[in-house]
BAVO-26192 format. One line per field, with one value per atom (N, C-alpha, C, O): residue in one letter; x, y, z. Coordinates in Angstrom, 2 decimals. Last residue first. Layout:
resn <- [A_...]
c1 <- [X_...]
c2 <- [Y_...]
c3 <- [Z_...]
This chain:
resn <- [X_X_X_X_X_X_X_X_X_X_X_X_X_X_X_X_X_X_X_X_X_X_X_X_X_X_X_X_X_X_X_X_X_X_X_X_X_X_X_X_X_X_X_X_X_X_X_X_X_X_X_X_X_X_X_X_X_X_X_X_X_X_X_X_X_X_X_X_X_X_X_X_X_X_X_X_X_X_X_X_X_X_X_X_X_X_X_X_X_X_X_X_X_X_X_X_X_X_X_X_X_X_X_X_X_X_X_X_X_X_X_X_X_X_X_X_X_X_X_X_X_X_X_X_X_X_X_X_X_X_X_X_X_X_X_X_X_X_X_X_X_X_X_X_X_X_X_X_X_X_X_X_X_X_X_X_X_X_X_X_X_X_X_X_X_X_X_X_X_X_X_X_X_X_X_X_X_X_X_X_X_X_X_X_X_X_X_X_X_X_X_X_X_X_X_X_X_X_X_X_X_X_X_X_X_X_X_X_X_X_X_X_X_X_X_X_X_X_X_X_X_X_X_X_X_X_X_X_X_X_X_X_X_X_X_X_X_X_X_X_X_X_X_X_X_X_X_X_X_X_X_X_X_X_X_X_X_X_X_X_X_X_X_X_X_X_X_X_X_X_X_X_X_X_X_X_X_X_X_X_X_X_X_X_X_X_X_X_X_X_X_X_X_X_X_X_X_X_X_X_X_X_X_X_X_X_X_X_X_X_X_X_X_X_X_X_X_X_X_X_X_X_X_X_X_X_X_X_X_X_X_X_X_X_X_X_X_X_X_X_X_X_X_X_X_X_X_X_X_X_X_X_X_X_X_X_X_X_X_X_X_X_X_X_X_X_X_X_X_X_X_X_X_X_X_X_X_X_X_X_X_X_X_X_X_X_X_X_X_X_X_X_X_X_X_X_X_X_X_X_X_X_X_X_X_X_X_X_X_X_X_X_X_X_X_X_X_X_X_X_X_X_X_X_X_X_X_X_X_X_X_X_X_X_X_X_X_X_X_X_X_X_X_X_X_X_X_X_X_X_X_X_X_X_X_X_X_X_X_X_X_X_X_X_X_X_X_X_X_X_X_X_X_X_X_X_X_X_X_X_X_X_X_X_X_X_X_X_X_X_X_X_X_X_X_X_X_X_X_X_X_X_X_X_X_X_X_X_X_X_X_X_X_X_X_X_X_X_X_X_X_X_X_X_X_X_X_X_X_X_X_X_X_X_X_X_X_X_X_X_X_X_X_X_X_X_X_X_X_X_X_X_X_X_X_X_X_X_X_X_X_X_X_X_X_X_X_X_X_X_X_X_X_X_X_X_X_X_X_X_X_X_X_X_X_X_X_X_X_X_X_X_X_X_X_X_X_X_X_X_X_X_X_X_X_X_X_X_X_X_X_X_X_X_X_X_X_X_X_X_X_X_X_X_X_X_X_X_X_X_X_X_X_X_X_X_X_X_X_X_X_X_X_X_X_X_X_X_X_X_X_X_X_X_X_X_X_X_X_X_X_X_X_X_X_X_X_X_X_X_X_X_X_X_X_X_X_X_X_X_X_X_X_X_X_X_X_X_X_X_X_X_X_X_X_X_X_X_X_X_X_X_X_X_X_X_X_X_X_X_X_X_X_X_X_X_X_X_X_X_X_X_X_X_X_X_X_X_X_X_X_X_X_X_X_X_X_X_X_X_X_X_X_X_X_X_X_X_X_X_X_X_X_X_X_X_X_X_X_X_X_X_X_X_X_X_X_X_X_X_X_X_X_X_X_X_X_X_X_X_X_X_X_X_X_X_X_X_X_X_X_X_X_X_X_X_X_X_X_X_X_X_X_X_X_X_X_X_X_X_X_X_X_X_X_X_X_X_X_X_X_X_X_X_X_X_X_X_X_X_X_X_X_X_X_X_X_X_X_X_X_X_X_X_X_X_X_X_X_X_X_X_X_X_X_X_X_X_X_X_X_X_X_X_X_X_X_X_X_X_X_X_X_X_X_X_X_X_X_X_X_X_X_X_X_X_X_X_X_X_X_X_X_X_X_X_X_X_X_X_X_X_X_X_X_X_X_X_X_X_X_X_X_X_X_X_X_X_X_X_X_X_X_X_X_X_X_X_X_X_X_X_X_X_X_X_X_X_X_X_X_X_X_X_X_X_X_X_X_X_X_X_X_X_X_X]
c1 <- [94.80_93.81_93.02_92.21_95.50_96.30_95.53_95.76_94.53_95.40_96.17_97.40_91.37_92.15_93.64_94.03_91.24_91.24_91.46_91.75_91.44_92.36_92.19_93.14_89.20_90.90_91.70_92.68_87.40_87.57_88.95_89.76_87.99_88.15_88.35_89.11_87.86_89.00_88.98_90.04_84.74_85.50_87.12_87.75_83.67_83.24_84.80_85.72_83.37_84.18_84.76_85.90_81.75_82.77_83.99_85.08_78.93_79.91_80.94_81.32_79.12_79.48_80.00_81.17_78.45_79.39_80.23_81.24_75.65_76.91_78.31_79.03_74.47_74.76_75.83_76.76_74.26_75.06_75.30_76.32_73.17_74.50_74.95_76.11_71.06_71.32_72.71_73.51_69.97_70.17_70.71_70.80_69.43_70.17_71.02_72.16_67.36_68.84_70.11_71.30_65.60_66.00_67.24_68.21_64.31_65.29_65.46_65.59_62.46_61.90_63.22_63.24_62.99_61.71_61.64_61.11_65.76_64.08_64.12_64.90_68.07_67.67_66.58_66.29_68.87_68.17_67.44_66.83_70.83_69.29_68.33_67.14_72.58_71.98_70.19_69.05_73.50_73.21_72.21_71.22_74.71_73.50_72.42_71.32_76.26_74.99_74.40_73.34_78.40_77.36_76.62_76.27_78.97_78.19_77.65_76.82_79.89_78.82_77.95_76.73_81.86_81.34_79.97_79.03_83.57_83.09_81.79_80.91_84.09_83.14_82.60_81.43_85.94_84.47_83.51_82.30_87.60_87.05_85.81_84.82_87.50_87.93_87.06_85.87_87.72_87.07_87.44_87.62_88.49_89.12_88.26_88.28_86.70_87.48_88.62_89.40_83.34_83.89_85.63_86.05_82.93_82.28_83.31_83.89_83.98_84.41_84.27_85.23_83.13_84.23_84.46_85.55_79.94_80.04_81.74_81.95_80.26_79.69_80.48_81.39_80.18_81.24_81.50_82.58_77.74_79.18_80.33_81.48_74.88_75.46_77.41_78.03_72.25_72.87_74.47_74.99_68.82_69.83_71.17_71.29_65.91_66.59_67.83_67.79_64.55_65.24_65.98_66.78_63.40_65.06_65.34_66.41_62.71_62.82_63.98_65.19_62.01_62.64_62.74_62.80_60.31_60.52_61.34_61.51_60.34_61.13_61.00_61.44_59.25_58.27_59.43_58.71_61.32_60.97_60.28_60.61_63.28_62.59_61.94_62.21_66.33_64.84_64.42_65.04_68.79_68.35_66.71_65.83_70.52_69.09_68.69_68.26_74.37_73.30_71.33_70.91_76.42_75.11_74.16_73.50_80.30_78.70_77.66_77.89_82.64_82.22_80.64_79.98_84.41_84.29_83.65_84.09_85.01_84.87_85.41_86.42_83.61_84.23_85.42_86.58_81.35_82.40_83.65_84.57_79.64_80.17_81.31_82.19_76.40_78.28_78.86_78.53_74.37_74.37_75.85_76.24_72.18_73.63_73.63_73.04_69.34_69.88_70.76_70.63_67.95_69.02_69.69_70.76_65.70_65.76_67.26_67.54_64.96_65.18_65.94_66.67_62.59_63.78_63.93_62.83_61.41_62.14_63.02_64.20_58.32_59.39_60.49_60.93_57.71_58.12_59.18_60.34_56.48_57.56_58.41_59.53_54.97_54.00_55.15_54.46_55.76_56.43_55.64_55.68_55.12_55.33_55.53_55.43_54.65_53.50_53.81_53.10_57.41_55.76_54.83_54.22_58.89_59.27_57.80_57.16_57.58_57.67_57.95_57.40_58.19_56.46_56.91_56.61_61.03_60.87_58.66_58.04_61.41_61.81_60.99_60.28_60.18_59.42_60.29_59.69_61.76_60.42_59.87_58.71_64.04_64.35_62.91_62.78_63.26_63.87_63.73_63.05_62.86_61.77_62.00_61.22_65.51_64.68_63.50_63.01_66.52_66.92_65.75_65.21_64.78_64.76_65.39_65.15_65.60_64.92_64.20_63.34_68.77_68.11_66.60_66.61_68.38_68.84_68.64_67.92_66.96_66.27_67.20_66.71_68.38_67.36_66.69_66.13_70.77_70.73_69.63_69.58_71.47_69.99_70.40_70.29_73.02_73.31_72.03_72.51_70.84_71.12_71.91_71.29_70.89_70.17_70.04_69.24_73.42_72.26_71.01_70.02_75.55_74.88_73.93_73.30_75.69_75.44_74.41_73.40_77.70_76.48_76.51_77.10_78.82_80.12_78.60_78.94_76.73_77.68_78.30_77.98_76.01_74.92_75.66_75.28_77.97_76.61_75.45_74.59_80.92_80.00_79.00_78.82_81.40_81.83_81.42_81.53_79.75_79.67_80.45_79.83_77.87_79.38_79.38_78.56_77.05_76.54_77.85_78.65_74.87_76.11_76.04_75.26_73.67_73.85_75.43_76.51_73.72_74.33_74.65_75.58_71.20_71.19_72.40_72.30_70.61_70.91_71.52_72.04_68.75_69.30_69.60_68.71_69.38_69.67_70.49_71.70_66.99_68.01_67.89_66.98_67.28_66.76_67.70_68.93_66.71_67.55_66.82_66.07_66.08_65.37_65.96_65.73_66.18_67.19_66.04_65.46_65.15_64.55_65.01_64.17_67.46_66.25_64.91_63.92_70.51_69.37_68.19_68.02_73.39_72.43_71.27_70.70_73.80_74.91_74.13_74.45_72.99_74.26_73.57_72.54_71.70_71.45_72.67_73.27_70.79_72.30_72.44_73.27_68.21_68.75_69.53_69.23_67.27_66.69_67.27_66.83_69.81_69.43_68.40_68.33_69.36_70.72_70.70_71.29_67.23_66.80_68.39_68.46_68.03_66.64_66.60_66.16_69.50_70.00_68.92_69.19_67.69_68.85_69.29_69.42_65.76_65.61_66.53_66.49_67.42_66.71_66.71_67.19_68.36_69.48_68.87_69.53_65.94_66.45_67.84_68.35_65.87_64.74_65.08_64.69_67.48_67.70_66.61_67.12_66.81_67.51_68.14_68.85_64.09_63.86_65.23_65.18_65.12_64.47_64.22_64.19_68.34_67.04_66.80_67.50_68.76_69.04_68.09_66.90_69.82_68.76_68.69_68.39_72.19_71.97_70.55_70.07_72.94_71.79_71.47_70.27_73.73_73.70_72.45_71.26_74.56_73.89_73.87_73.94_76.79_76.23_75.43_75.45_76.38_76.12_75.75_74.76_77.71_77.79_77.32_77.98_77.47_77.33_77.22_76.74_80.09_79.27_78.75_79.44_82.43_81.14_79.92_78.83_84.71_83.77_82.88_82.55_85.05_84.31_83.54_82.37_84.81_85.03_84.59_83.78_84.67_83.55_84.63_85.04_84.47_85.86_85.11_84.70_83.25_82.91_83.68_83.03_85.29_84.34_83.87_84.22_86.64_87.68_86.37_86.61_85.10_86.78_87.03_87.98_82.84_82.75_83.96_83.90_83.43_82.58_82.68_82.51_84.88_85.89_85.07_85.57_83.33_84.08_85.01_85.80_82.34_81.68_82.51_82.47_83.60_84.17_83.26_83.39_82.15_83.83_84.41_85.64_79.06_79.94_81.43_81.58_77.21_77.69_78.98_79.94_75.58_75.33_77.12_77.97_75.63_75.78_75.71_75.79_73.79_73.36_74.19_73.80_74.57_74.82_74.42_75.24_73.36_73.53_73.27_72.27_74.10_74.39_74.64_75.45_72.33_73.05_72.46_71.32_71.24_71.80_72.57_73.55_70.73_70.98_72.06_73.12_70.99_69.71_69.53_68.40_73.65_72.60_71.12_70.20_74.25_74.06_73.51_72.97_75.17_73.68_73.06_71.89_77.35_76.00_75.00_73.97_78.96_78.75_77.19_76.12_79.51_78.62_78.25_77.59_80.55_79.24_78.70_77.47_82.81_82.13_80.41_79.33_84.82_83.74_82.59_81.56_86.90_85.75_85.07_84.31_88.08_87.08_86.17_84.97_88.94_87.72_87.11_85.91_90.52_91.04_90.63_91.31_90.79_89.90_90.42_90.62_93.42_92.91_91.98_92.38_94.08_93.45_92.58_91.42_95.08_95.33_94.14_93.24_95.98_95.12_95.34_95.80_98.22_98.54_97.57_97.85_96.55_97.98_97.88_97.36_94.91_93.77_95.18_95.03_96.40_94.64_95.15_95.61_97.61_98.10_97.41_97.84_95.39_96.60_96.89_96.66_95.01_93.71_94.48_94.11_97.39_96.90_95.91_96.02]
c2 <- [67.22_66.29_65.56_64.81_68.89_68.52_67.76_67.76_68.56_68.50_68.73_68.77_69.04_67.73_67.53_66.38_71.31_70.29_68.94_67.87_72.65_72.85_71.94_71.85_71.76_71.30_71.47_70.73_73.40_71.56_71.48_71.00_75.76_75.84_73.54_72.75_76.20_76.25_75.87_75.28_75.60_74.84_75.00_73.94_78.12_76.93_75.79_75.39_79.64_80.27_78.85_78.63_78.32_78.58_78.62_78.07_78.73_77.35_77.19_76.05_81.68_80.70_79.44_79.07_81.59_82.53_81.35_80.67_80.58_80.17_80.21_79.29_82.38_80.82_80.26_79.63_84.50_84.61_83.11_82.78_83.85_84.08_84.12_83.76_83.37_81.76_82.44_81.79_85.82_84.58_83.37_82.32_86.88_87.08_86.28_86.21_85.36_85.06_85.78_85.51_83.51_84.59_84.66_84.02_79.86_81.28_82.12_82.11_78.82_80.08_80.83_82.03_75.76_76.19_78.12_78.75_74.80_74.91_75.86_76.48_73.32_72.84_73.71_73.32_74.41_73.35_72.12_71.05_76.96_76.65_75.64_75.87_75.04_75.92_76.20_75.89_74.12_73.17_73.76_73.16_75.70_75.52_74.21_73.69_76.88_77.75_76.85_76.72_74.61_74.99_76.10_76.25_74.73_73.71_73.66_72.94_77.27_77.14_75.82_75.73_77.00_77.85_77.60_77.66_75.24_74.54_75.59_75.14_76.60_75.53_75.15_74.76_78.32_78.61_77.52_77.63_77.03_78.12_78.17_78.11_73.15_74.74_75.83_75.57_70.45_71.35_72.86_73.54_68.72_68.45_69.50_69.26_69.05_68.97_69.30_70.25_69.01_70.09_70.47_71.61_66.66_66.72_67.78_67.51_67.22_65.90_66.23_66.16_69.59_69.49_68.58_68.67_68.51_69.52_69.53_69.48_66.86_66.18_67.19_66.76_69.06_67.88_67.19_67.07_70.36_71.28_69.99_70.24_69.87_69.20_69.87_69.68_72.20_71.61_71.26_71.93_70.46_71.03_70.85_69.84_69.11_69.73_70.65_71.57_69.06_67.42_68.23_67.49_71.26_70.85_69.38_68.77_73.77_72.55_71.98_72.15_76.95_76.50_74.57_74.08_79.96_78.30_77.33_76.78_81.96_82.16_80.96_80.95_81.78_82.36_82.20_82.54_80.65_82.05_82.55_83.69_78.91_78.91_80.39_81.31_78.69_79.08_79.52_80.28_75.73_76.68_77.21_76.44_74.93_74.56_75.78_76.77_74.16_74.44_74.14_73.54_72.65_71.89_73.30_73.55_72.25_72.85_72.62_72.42_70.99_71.15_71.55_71.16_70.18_71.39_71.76_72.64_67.40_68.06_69.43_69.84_67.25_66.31_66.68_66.31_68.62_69.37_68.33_68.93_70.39_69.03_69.27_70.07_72.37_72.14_70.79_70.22_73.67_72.95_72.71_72.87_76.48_76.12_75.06_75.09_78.59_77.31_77.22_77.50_81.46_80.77_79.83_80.21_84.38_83.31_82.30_82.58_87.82_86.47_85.57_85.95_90.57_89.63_88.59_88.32_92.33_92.65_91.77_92.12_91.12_91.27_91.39_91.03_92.00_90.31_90.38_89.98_94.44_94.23_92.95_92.93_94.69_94.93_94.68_94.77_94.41_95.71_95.80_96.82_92.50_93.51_94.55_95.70_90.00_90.79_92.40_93.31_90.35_90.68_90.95_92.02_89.23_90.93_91.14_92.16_87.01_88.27_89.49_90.57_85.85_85.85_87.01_88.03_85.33_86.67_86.53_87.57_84.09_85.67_86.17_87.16_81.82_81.98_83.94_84.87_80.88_81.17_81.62_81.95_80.29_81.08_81.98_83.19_78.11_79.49_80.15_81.08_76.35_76.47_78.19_79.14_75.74_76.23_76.89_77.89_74.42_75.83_76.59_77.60_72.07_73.24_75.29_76.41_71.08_71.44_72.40_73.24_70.82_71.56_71.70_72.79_68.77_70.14_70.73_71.68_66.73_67.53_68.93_69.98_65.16_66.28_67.37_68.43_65.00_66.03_66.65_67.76_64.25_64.10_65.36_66.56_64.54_64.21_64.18_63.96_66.14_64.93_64.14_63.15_68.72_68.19_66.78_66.28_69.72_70.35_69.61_69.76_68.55_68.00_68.49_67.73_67.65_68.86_68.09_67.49_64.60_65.29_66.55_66.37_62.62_63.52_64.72_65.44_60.22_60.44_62.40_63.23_59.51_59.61_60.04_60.14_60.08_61.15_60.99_61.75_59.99_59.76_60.09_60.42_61.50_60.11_59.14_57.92_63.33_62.64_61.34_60.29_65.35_64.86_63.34_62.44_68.48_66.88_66.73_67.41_71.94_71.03_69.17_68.70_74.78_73.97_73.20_73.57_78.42_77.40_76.09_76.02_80.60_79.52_78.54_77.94_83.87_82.81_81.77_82.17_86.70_85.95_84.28_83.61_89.42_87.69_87.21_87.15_91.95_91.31_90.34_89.97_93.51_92.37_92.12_92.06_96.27_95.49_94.54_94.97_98.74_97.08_96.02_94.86_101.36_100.48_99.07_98.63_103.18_103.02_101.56_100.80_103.66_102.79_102.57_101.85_103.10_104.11_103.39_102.33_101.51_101.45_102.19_102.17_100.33_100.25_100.74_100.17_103.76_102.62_101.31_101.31_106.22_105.58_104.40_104.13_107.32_107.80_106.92_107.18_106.64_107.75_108.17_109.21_104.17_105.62_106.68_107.73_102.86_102.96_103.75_104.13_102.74_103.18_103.77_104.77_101.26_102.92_103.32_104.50_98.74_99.37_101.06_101.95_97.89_98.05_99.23_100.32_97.90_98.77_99.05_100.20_96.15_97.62_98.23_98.81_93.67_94.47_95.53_96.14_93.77_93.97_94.17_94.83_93.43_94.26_94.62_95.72_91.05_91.78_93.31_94.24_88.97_88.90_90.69_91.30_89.20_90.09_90.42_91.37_87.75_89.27_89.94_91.15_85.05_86.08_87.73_88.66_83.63_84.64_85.60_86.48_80.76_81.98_82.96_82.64_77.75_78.66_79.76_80.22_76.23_77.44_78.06_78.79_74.90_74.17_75.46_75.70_77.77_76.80_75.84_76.13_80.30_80.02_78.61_78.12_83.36_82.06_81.74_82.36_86.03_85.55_84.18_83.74_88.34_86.53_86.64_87.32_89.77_90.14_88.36_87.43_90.97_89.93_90.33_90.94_92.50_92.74_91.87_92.16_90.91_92.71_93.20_94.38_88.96_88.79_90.04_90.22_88.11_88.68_89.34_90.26_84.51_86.04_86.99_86.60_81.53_82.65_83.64_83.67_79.49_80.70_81.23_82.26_78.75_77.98_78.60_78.02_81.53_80.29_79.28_79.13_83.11_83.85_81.92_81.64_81.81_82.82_83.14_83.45_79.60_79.05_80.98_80.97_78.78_79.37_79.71_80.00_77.80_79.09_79.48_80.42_75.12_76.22_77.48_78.17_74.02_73.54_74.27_74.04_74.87_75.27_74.60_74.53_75.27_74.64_75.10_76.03_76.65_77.87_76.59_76.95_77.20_76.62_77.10_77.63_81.00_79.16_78.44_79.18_83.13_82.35_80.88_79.95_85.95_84.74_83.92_84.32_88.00_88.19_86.16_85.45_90.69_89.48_88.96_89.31_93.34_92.46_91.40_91.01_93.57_94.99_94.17_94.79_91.77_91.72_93.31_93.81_91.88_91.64_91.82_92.01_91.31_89.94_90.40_89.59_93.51_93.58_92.19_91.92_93.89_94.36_93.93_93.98_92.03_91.66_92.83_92.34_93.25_91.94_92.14_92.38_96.01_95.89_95.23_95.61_94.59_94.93_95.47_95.51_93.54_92.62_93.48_92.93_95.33_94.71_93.99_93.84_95.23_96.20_96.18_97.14_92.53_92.75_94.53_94.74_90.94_92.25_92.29_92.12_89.17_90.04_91.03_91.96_88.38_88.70_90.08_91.26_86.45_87.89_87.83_87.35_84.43_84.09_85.37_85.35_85.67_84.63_84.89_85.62_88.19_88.10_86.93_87.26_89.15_88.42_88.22_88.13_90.26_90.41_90.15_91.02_88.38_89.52_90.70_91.63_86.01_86.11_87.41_87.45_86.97_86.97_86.59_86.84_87.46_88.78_88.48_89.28_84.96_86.09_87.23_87.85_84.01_83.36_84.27_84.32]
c3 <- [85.26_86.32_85.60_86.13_83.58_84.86_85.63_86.84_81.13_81.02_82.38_82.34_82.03_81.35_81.15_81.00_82.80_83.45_82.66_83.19_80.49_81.45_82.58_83.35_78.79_78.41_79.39_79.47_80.34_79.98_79.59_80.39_79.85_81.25_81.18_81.76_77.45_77.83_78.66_78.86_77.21_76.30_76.90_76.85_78.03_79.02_78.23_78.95_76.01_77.05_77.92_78.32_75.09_74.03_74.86_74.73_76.65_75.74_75.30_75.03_76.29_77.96_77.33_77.40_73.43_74.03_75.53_75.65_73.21_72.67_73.40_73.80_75.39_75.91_75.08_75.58_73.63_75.20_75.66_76.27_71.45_70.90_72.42_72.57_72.68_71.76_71.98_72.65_73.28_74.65_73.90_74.54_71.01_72.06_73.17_73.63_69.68_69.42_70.11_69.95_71.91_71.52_70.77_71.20_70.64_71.56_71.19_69.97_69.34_69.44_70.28_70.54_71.90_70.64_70.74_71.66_72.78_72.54_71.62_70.90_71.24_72.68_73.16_74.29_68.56_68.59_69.89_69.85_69.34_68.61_68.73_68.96_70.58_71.25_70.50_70.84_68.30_69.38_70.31_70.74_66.44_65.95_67.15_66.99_68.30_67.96_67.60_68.21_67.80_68.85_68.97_70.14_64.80_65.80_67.38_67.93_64.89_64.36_64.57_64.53_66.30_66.66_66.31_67.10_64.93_66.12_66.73_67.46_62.85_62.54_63.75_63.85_63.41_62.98_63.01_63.17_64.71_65.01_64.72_65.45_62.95_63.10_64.06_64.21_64.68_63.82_63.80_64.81_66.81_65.53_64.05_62.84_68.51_68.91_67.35_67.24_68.77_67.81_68.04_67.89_70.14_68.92_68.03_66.98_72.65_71.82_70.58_69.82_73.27_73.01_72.69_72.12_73.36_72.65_72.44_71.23_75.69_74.75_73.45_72.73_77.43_77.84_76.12_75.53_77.52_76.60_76.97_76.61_76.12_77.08_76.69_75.65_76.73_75.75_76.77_77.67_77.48_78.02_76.82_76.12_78.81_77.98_78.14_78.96_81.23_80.56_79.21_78.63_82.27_82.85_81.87_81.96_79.90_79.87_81.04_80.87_80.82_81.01_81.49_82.62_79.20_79.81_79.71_78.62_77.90_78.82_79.84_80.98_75.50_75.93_77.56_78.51_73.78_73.22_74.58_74.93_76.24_75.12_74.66_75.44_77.72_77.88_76.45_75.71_78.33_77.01_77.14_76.76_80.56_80.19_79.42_80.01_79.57_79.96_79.33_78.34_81.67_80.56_80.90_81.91_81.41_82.06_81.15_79.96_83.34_81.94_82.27_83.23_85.44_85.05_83.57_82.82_86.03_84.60_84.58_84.00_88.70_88.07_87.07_87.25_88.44_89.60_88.74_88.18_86.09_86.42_87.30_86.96_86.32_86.41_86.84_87.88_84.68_86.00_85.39_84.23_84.64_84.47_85.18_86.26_83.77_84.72_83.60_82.41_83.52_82.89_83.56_84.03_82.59_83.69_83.00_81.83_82.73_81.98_82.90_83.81_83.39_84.18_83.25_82.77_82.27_82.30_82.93_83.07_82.40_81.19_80.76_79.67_84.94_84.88_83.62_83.62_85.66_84.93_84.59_84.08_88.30_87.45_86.00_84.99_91.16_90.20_88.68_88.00_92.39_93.17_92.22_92.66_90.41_91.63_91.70_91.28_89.24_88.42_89.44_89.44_91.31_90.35_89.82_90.08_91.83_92.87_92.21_92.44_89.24_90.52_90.90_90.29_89.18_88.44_88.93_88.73_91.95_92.12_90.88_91.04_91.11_92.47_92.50_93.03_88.79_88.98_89.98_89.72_90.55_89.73_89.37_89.52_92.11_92.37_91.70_92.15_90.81_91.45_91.75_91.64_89.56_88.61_89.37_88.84_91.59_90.88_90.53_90.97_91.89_93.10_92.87_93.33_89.81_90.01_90.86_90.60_89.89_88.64_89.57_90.14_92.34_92.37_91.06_91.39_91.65_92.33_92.58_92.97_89.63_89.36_90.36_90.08_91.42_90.61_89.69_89.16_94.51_93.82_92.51_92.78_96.68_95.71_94.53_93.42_98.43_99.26_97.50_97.10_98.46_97.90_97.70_96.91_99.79_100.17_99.72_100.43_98.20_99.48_99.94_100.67_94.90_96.23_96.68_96.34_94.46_93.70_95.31_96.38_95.76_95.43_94.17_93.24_95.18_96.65_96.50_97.36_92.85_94.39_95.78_96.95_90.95_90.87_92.36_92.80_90.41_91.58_91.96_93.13_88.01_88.38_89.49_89.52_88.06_86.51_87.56_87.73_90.20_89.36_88.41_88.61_90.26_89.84_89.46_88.81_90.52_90.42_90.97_91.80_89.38_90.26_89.98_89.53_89.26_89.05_89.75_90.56_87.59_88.84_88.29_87.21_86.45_86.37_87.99_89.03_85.67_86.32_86.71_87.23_83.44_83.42_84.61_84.84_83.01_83.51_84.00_84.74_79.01_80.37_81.67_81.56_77.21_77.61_79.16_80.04_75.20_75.39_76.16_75.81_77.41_76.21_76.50_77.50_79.09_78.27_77.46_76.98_81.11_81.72_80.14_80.27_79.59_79.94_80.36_79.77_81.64_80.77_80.77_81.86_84.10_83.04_81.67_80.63_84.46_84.66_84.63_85.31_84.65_83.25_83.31_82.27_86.51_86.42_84.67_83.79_86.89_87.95_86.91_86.31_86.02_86.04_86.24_85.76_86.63_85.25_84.88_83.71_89.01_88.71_87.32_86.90_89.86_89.72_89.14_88.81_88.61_87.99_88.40_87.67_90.58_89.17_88.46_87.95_93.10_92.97_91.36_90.93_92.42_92.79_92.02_90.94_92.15_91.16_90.94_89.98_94.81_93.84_92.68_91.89_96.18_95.97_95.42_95.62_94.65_94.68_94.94_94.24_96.13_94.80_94.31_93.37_98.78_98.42_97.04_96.70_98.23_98.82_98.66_98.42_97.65_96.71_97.03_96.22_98.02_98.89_97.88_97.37_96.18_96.78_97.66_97.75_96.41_97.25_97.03_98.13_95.94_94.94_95.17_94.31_97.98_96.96_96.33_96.22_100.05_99.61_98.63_98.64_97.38_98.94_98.72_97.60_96.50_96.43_97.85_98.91_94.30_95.75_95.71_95.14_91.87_92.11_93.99_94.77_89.07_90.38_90.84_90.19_86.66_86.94_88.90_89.72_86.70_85.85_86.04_85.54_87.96_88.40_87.55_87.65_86.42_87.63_88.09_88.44_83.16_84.01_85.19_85.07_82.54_82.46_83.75_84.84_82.05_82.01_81.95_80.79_83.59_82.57_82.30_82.45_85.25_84.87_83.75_82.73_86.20_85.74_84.79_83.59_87.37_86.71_86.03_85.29_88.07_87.43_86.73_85.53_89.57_88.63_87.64_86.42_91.39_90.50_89.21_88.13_93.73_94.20_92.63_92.69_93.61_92.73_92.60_91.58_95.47_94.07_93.29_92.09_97.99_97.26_96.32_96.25_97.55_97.62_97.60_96.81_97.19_97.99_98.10_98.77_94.03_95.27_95.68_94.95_92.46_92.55_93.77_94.75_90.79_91.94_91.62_90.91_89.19_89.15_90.24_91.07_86.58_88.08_88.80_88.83_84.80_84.33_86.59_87.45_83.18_84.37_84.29_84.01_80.43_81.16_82.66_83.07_77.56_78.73_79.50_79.15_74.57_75.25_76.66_77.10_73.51_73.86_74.32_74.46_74.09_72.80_72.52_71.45_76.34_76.39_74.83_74.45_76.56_77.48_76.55_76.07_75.20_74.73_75.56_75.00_76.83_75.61_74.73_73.76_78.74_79.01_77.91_77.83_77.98_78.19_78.40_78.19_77.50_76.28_76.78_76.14_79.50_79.00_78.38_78.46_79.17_80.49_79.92_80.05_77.20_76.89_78.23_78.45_78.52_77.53_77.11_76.68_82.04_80.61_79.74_80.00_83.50_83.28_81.83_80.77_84.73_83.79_83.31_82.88_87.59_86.69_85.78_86.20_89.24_88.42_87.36_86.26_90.57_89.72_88.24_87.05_92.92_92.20_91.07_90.37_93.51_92.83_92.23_91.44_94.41_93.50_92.62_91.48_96.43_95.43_94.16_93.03_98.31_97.80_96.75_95.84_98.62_98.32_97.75_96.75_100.01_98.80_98.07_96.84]
C-alpha cells in the first residue's frame, strides 16, 4: 500500500517547485508542522492542506505535544543551513520560521470521537497547542537571543469534515484561541461565487480574525483555506 502511495503519488502538487518561493514570499523560510499523532491526522499534509509533502517538515506526537528540545534543534539545523550553504534561503533574507500545531475535534461527536490524548476536550487541546507553541518560540529567545525569527500558527481539524479552523496570529504574534477563521462555514458561504470572489471573501475573513496580520501570514493562511476547500468537497462527495 506505502509502495503504491509514493508510485502513483495521488493528488500530486502542481507547483510542488513553487511552493518554496510561495513560502518565502509570505515571509516564511520553513514551513514545520506538529499534528497530534492520531491516524486520522496521517493525511493532514498531502491531502488536508494539499501542500506538498517534501517541502514541508511534519513530526507528529501525541495531543500534538511536540518535544521542544527537538523542535530546537531542527531550528539549529535550518538556521546554520542558511548560514552555511544559504538553503532554503540566505541567512540575511527577512524571512521567518512557521511553526505550526495541528489539533483535532469532531463536529459530530465532540465528547467522545474529539483527541484522546486530551480526554475529547477541544478547548483544552487548542490550548495545550498553543501552550506549546509558546513554550518553544521562550526557548528560541532564551537560548538564542532571536524569538523574531520564529512565527507561531494553530490549525485545528475537523476529523469529521476534514475542514480546518484556523487561529489567525495577530501583528504582535498572539494568538486568540476563541478566534479563528472557521473554513467549514467559509465553503458554504463562497460556494456559488466565483474564483475570485471566493478568494476575496476569504482574505477578507482572514483579515478580519485579528488585529494588524501580517499580510504575509494573511495571504499563507488564505492560501491553506483555499487549498483546505478541495480536500471538503472531497469528503463530501464520498462520505
Amino acid at each position: 500500500f506505502c509502495d503504491d502511495y509514493y508510485l502513483k503519488n495521488p493528488l500530486a502538487s502542481q507547483d510542488a517547485a513553487g511552493f518554496d518561493d510561495f513560502l518565502q514570499a509570505c515571509g516564511f523560510h520553513t514551513l514545520d508542522i506538529t499534528p497530534c499523532a492520531d491516524g486520522r491526522l496521517a493525511h493532514v499534509v498531502r491531502y488536508v492542506l494539499r501542500l506538498p509533502q517534501e517541502s514541508v517538515r511534519r513530526k507528529s506526537y501525541a495531543g500534538a505535544l511536540f518535544d521542544i528540545e527537538d523542535s530546537i534543534q531542527k531550528w539549529v539545523e535550518v538556521e546554520m543551513l542558511r548560514y552555511r550553504e544559504g538553503r532554503p534561503n540566505l541567512a540575511d533574507a527577512p524571512t521567518r520560521y512557521l511553526k505550526t500545531v495541528v489539533y483535532h475535534f469532531s463536529s459530530v461527536d465532540p465528547e467522545h470521537q474529539g483527541c484522546a490524548a486530551h480526554g475529547s476536550d477541544t478547548q483544552l487541546a487548542a490550548a495545550e497547542g498553543l501552550k506549546r507553541l509558546e513554550a518553544f518560540r521562550e526557548a528560541i529567545e532564551n537560548s538564542y537571543c532571536c524569538g523574531a525569527s520564529i512565527d507561531l500558527l494553530l490549525v485545528g481539524l475537523d476529523t469529521d469534515t476534514d475542514a480546518i479552523r484556523v487561529h489567525v496570529p495577530d501583528g504582535q504574534g498572539t494568538i486568540d484561541l476563541d478566534g479563528f477563521v472557521d473554513n467549514y462555514a467559509l465553503f458554504d458561504a463562497t460556494a456559488r461565487l466565483s474564483s475570485a470572489e471566493a478568494t476575496a471573501t476569504m482574505e477578507r475573513a482572514v483579515a478580519a480574525a485579528a488585529e494588524n496580520t501580517s499580510p504575509g501570514m494573511q495571504r499563507f493562511v488564505a492560501q491553506l483555506l483555499k487549498n483546505n476547500l478541495s480536500q471538503i468537497a472531497y469528503v463530501r462527495e464520498f462520505h
